[in-house]
PyMOL CGO cylinders between C-alpha atoms (Angstrom):
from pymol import cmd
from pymol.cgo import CYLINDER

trace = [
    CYLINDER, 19.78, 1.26, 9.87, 18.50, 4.20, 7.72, 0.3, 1, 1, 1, 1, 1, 1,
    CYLINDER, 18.50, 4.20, 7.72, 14.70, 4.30, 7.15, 0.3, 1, 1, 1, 1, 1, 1,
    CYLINDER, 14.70, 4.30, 7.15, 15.33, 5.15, 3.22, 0.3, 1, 1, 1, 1, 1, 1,
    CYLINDER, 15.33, 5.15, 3.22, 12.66, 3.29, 1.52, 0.3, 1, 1, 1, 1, 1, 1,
    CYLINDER, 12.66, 3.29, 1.52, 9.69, 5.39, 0.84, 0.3, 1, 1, 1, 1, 1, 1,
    CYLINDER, 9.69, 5.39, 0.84, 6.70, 2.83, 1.33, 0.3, 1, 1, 1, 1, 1, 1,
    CYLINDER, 6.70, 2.83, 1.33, 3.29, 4.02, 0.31, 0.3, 1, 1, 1, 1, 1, 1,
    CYLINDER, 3.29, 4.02, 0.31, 0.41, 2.21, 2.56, 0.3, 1, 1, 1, 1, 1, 1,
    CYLINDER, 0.41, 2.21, 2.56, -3.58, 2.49, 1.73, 0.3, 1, 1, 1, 1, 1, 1,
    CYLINDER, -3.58, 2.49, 1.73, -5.19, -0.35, 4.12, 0.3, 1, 1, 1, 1, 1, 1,
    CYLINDER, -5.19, -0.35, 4.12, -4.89, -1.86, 7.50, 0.3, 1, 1, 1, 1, 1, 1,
    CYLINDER, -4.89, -1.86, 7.50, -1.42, -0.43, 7.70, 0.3, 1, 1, 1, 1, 1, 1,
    CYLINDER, -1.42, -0.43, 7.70, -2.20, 3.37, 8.15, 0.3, 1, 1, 1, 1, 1, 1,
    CYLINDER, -2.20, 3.37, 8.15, -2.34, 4.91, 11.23, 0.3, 1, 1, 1, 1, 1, 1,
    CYLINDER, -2.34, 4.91, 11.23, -5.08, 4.04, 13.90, 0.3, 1, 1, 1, 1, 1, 1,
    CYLINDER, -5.08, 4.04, 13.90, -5.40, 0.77, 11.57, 0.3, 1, 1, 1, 1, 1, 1,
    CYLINDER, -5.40, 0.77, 11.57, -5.69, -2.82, 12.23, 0.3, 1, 1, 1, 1, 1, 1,
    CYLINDER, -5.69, -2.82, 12.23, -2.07, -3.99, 11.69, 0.3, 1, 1, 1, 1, 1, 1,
    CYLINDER, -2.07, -3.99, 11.69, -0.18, -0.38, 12.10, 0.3, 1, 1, 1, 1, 1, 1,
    CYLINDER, -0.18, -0.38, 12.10, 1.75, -2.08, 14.89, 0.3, 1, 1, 1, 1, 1, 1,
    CYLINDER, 1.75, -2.08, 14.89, 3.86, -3.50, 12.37, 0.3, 1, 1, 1, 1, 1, 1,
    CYLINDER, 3.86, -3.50, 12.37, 5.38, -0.31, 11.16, 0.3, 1, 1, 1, 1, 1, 1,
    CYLINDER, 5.38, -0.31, 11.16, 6.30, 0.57, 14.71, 0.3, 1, 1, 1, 1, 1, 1,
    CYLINDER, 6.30, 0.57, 14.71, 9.80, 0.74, 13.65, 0.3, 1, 1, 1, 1, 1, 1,
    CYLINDER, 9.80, 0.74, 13.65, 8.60, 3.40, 10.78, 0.3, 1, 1, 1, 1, 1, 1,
    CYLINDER, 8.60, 3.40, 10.78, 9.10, 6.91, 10.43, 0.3, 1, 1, 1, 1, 1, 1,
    CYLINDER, 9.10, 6.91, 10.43, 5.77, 8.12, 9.54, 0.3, 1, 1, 1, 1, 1, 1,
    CYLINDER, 5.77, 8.12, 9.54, 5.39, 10.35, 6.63, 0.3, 1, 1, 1, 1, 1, 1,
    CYLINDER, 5.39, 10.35, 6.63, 2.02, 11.97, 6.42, 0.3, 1, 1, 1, 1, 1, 1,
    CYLINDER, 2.02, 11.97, 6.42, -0.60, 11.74, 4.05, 0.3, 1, 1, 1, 1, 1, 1,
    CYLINDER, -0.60, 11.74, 4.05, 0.19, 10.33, 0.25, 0.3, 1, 1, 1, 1, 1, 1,
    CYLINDER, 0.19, 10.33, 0.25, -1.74, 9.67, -3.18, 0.3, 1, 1, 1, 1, 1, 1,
    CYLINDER, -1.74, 9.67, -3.18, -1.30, 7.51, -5.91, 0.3, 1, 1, 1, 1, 1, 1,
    CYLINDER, -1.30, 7.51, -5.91, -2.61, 7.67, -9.09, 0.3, 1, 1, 1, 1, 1, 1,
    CYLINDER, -2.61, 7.67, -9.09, -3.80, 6.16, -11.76, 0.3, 1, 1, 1, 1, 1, 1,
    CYLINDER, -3.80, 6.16, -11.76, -4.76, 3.21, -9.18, 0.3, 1, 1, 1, 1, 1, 1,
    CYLINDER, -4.76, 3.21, -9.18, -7.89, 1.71, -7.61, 0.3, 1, 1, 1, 1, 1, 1,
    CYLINDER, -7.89, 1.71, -7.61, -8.75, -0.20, -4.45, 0.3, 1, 1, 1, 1, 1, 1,
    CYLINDER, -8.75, -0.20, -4.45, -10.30, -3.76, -4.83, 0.3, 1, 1, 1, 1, 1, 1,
    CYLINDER, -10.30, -3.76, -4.83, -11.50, -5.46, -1.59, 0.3, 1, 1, 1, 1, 1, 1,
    CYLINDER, -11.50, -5.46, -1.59, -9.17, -8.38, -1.60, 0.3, 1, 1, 1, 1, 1, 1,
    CYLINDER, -9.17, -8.38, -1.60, -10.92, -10.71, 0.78, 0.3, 1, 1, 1, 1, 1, 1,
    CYLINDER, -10.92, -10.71, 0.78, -10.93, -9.22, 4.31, 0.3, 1, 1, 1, 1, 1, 1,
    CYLINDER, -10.93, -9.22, 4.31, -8.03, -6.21, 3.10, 0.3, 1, 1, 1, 1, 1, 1,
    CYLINDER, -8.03, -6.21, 3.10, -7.70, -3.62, 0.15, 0.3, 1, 1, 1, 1, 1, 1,
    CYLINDER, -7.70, -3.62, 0.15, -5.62, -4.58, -2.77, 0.3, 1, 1, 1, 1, 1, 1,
    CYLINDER, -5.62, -4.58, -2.77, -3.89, -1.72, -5.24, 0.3, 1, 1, 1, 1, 1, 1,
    CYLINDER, -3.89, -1.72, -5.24, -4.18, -2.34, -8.41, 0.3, 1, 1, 1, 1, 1, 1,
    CYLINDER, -4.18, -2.34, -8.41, -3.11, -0.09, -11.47, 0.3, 1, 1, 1, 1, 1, 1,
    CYLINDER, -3.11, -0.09, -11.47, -5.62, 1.41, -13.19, 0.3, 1, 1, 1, 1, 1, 1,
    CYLINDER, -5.62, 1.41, -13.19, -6.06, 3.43, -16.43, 0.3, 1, 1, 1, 1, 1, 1,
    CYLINDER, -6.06, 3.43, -16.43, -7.56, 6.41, -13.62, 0.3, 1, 1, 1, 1, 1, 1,
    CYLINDER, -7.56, 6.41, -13.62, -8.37, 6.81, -10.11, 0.3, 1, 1, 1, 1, 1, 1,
    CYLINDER, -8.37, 6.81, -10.11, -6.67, 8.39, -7.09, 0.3, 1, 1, 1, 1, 1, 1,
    CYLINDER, -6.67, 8.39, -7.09, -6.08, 5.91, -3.87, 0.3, 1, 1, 1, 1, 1, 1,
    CYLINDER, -6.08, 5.91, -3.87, -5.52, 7.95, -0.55, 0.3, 1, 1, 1, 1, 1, 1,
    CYLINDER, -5.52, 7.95, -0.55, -2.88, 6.45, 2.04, 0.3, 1, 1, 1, 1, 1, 1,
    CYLINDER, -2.88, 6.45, 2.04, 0.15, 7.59, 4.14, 0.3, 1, 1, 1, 1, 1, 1,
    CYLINDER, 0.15, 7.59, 4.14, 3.60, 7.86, 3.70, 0.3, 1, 1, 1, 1, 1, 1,
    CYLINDER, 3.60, 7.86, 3.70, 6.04, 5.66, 5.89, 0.3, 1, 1, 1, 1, 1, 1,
    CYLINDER, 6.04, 5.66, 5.89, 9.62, 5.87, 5.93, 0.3, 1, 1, 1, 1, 1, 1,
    CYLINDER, 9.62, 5.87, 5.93, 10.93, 1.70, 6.85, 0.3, 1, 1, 1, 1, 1, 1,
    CYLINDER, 10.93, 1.70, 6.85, 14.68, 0.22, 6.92, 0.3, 1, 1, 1, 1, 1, 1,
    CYLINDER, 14.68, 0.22, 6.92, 15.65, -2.90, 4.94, 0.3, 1, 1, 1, 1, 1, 1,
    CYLINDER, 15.65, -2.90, 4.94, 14.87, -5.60, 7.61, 0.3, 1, 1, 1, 1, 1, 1,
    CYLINDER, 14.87, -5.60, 7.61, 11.24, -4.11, 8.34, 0.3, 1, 1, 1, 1, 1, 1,
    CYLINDER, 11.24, -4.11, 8.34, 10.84, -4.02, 4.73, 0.3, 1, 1, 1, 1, 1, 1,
    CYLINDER, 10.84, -4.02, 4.73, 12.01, -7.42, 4.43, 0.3, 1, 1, 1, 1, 1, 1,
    CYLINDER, 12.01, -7.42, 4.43, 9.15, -8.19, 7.29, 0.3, 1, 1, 1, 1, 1, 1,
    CYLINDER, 9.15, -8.19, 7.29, 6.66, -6.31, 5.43, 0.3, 1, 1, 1, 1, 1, 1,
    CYLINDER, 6.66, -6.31, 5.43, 7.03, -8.25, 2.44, 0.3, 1, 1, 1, 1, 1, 1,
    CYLINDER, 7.03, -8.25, 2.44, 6.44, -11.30, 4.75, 0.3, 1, 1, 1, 1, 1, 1,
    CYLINDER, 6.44, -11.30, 4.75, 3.50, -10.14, 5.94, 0.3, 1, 1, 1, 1, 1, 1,
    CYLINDER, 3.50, -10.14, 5.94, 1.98, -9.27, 2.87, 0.3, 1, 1, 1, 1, 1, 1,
    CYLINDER, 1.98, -9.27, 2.87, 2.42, -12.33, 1.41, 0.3, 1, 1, 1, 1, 1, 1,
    CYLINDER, 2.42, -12.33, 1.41, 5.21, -10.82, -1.02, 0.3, 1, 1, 1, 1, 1, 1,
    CYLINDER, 5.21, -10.82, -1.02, 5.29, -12.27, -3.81, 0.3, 1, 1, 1, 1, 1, 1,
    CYLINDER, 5.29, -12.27, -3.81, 2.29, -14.84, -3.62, 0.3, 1, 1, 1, 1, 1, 1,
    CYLINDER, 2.29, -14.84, -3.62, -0.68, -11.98, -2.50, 0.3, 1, 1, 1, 1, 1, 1,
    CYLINDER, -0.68, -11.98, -2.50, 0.81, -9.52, -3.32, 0.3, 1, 1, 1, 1, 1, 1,
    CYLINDER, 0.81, -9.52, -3.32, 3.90, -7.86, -5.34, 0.3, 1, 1, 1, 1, 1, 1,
    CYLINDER, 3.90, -7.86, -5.34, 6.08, -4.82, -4.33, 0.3, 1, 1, 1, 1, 1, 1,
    CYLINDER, 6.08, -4.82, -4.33, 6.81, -2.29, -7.03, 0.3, 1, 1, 1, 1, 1, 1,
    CYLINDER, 6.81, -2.29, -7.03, 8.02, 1.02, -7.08, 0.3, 1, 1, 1, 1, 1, 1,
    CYLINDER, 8.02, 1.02, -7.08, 5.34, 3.34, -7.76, 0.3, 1, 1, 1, 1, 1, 1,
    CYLINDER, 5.34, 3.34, -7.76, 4.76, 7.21, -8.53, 0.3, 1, 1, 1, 1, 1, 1,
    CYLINDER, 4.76, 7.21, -8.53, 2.61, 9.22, -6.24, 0.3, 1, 1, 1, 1, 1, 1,
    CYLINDER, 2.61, 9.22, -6.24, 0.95, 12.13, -7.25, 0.3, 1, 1, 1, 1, 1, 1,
    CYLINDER, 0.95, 12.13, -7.25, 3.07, 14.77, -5.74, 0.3, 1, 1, 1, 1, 1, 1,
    CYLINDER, 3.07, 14.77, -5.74, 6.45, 13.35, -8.06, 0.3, 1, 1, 1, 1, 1, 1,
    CYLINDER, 6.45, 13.35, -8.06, 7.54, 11.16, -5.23, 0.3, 1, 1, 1, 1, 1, 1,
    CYLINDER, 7.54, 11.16, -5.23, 8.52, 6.94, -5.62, 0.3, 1, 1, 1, 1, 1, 1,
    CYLINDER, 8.52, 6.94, -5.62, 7.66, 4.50, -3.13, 0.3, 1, 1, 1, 1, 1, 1,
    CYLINDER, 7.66, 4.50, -3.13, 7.13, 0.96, -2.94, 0.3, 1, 1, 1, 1, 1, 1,
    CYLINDER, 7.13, 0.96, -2.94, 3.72, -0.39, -2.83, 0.3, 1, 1, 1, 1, 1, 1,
    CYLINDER, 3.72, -0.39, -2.83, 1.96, -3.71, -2.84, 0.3, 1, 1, 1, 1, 1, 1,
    CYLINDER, 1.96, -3.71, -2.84, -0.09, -4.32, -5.08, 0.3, 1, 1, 1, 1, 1, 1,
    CYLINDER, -0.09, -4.32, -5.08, -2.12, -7.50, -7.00, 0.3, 1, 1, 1, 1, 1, 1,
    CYLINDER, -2.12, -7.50, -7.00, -2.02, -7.77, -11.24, 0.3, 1, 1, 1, 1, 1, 1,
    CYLINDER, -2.02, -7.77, -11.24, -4.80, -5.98, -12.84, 0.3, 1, 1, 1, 1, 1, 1,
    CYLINDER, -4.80, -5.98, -12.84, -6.00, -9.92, -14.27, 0.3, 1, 1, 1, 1, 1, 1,
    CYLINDER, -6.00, -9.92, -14.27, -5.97, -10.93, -10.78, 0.3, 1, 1, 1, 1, 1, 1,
    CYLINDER, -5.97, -10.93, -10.78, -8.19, -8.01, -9.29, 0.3, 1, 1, 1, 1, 1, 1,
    CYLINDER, -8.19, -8.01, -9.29, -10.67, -8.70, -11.72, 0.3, 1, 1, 1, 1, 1, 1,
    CYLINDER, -10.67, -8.70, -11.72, -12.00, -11.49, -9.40, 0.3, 1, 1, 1, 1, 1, 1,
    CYLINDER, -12.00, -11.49, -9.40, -12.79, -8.81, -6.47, 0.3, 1, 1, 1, 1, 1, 1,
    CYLINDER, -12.79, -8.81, -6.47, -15.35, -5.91, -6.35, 0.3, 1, 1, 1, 1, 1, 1,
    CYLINDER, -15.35, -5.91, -6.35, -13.76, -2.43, -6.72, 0.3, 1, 1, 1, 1, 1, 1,
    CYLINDER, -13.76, -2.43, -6.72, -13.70, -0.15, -3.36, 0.3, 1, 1, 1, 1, 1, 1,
    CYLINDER, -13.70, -0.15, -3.36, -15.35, 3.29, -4.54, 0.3, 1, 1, 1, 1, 1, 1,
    CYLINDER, -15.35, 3.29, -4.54, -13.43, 6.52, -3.84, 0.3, 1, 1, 1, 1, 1, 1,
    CYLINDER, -13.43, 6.52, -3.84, -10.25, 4.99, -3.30, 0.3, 1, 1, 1, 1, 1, 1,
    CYLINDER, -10.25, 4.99, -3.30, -10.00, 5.05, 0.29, 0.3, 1, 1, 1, 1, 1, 1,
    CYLINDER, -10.00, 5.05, 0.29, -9.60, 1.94, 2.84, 0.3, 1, 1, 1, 1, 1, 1,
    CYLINDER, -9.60, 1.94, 2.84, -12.05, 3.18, 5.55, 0.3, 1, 1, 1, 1, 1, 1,
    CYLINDER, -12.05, 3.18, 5.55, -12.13, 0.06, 8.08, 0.3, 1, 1, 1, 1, 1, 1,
    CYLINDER, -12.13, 0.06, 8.08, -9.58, -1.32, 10.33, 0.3, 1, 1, 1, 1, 1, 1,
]
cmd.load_cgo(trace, "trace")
């Protein structure tokens, strides 16, 4: 299968990353941004939530429709968290997941908009 589904990833996903063995089957496609978003700490993992500002720093990966379809599995898709097409900041759509903006108000923002732990 083709990987033709741009999928934007800011957390335990990326490279070097606590669960990046599940995009094995991913073409990797370098560093991304995504704006106007912010991280919340979503229990033990980030959460992207829209925002009316902020930048949130992640990679690219390129995935196929049945690694997509595990992704969304994985991420809890769509109890934890939804998948939407979003807009980086280069012009580019991907999917992301992200939570509601109501629902992140519960959890405590991560400053700078990068995921730093794995």
């Amino acid at each position: 299968m083709a990987h033709d589904t741009a999928l934007f990833v800011y957390g335990s996903l990326k490279l070097g990353f606590r669960h990046a063995d599940v995009l094995s089957g991913a073409q990797h496609g370098g560093a991304a941004a995504a704006a106007p978003f912010t991280l919340v700490r979503y229990g033990d993992y980030p959460a992207l939530v829209p925002a009316a500002s902020g930048v949130v720093h992640g990679e690219l990966a390129f995935v196929d429709r049945g690694l997509l379809a595990t992704l969304d599995e994985f991420e809890g898709c769509p109890t934890s968290y939804q998948r939407h097409t979003i807009r980086l900041i280069d012009g580019r759509a991907a999917q992301a997941y992200l939570i509601s903006v109501e629902v992140a108000r519960a959890y405590p923002p991560i400053p700078g908009g990068i995921w730093r732990e794995g």
